[in-house]
C-alpha angles and dihedrals in degrees: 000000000000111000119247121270129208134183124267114182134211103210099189093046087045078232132148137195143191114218141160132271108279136185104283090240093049105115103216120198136220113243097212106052092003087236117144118280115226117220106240095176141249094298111050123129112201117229115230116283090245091055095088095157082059088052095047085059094041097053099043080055093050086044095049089052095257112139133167110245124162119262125213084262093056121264130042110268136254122326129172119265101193140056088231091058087046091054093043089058101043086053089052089056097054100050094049100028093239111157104265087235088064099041091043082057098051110106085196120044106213090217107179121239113234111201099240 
């Protein structure tokens, strides 16, 4: 039986790689720059290489600590697709002092009305 792979991203070099499972300490490198790889989960799904505004959102979430692992339904959730969502949710978390990895999670944003 073949061993697991997940994904590991270049964010510089818009790359990713499948790889397998390795120990959680084990430092991985990019074969193209040599730069170090993030680990973005077992269920990423890289955006093309010419989408830079995807990779700008993708890289603030790994950055952030978000990943795409599988869930026990089947895929990893909800994470934001756009700058503007990114931006929307790190507002959010501001205002209400909710950790940015939560709020970056959140499909909804609860925003307060105010009477005007």
């Amino acid at each position: 039986m073949a061993h697991a792979k997940t994904s590991y991203v270049c964010p510089p070099c818009r790359a990713s790689y499948k790889q397998p499972y390795g120990r959680p300490t084990e430092e991985r490198r990019c074969p193209r720059c040599a730069g170090t790889l993030i680990h973005a989960g077992s269920a990423f799904a890289a955006p093309p290489r010419r989408d830079v505004a995807a990779w700008r959102t993708l890289t603030l979430l790994l950055n952030a600590g978000i990943a795409f692992h599988k869930s026990c339904c089947g895929g990893p959730g909800y994470r934001p697709r756009t700058r503007h969502e990114v931006r929307e949710r790190t507002r959010y978390a501001r205002r209400c002092g909710e950790p940015l990895e939560r709020a970056l999670l959140r499909r909804e944003i609860p925003w307060e009305r105010t009477a005007g």
